[in-house]
C-alpha positions in Angstrom: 0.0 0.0 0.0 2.6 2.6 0.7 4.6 1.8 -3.0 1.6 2.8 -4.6 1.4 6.2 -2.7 4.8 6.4 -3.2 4.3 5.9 -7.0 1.3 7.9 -7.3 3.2 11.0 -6.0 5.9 10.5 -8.0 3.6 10.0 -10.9 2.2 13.6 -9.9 5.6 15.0 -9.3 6.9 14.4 -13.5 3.7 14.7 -14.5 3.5 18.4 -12.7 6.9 18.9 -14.9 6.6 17.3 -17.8 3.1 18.7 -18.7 3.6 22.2 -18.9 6.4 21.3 -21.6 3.9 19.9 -24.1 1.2 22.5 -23.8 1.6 25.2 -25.7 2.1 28.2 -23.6 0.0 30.4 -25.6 -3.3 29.2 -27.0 -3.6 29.7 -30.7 -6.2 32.4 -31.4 -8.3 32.2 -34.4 -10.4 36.1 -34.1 -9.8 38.5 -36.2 -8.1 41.5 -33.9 -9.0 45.0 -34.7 -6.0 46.8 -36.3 -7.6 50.2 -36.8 -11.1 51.8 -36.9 -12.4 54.8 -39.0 -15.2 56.8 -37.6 -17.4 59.7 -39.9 -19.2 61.7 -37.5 -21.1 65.1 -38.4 -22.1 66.3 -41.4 -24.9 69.2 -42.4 -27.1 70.8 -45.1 -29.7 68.3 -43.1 -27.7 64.9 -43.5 -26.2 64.2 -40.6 -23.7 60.8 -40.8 -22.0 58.3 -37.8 -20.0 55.9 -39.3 -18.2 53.3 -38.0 -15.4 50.6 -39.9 -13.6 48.2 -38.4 -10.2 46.9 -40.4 -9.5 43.1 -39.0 -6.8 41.5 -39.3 -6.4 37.4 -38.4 -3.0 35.6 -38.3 -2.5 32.3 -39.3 1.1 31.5 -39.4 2.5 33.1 -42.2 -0.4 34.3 -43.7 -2.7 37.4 -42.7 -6.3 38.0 -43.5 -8.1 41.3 -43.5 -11.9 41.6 -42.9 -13.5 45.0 -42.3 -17.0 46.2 -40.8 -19.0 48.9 -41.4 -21.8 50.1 -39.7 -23.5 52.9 -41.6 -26.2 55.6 -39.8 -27.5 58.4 -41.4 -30.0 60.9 -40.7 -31.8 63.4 -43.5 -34.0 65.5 -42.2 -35.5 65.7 -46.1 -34.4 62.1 -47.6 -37.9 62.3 -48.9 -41.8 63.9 -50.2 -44.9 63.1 -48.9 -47.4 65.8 -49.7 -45.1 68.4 -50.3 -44.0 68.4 -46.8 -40.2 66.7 -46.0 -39.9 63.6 -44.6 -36.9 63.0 -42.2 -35.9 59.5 -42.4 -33.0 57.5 -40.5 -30.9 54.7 -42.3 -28.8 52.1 -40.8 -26.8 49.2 -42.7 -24.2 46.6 -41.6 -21.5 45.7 -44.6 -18.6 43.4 -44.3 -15.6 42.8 -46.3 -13.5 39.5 -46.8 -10.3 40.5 -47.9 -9.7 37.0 -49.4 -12.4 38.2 -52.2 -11.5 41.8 -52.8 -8.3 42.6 -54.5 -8.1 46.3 -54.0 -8.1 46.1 -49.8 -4.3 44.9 -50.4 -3.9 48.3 -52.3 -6.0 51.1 -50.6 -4.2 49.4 -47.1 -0.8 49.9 -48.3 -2.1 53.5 -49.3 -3.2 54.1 -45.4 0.6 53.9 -44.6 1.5 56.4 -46.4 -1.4 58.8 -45.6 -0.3 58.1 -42.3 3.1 59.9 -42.2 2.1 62.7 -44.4 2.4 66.0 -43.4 -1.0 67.9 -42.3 -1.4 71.9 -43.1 -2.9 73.9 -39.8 -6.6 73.5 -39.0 -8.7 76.5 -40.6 -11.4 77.7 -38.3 -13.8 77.4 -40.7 -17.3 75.6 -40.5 -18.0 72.3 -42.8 -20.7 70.2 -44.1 -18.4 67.7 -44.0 -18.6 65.0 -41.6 -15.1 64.6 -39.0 -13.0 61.2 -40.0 -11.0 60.2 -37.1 -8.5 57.1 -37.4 -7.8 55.1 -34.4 -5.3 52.7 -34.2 -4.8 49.6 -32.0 -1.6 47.5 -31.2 -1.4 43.9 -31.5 -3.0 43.6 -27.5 -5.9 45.5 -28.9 -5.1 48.4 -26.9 -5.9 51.6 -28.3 -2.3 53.6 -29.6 -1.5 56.9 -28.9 -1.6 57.7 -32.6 -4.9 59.0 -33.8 -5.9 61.4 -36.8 -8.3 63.7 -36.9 -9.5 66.0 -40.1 -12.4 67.6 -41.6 -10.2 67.9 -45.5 -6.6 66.5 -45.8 -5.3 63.4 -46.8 -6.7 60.8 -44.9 -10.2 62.6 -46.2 -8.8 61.9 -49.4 -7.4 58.8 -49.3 -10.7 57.7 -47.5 -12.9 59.3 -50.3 -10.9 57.2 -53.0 -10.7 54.2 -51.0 -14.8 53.9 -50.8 -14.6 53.9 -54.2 -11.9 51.4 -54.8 -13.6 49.1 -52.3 -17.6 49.4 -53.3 -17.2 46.2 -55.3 -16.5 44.7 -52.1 -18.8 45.2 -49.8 -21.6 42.7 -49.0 -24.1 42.5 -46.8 -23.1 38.5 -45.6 -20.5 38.2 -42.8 -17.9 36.2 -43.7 -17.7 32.8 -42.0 -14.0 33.3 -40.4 -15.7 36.0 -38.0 
């Protein structure tokens, strides 16, 4: 009776040591983590915009896929007639992106880099129709950076105005299955 007490804590003893060596110490993660997020907010002339899109980013190995999320409000105080009168109406839509099916993500994210170092004139105190479009970025933790643009006109207005474009093909209102 006491060898087997004896063996059973000695079984417990390498097994308390030799466990931890064939576990991975980090568990392989398969969700897409949020890399940065562009939010439209404002607007005027009656249309009034808050925009939200979500650039994702999952790592398998050597190979990284992007999705991106958009969640579309907007409010027009005149979107439409009815007897003459206007008609306010509110809109909201969900739209995904798999960057597996969309060739130009590749492209218009490689254009974000440099957007992001280029050099921004002084703000003009001047009042816009235009909605704000604010990029945040987030580390590999998911923690939100320090780094964060903010502009009315400029280039990441630009380069967002022409990525919409090079990306409507794109959108869709299915999720993709990864997420």
């Amino acid at each position: 009776m006491v060898t087997y007490h004896v063996r059973m804590w000695i079984a417990l003893v390498i097994g308390a040591f030799v466990a931890p060596s064939i576990v991975a110490t980090q568990p392989l993660d398969h969700r897409p983590h949020e890399q940065f997020t562009l939010i439209e907010s404002g607007g005027g002339l009656g249309v009034d915009v808050d925009n939200v899109t979500v650039f994702s980013a999952l790592n398998r190995g050597q190979t990284t896929t992007w999705f991106v999320e958009r969640n579309s409000n907007e409010s027009n105080w005149c979107a439409r007639t009815a007897s003459g009168q206007c008609v306010p109406t509110r809109t909201s839509s969900m739209e995904w992106i798999d960057g597996r099916r969309c060739a130009p993500l590749d492209q218009v994210l490689m254009q974000l880099k440099e957007v992001r170092t280029k050099e921004r004139g002084s703000a003009n105190p001047w009042a816009s129709d235009t909605p704000l479009l604010s990029l945040l970025m987030f580390d590999e933790r998911g923690l939100l950076e320090t780094e964060r643009l903010s502009e009315y006109v400029g280039p990441l207005v630009d380069w967002w105005r022409s990525a919409q474009e090079e990306l409507r093909p794109c959108w869709t209102k299915t999720r993709p299955t990864d997420l």
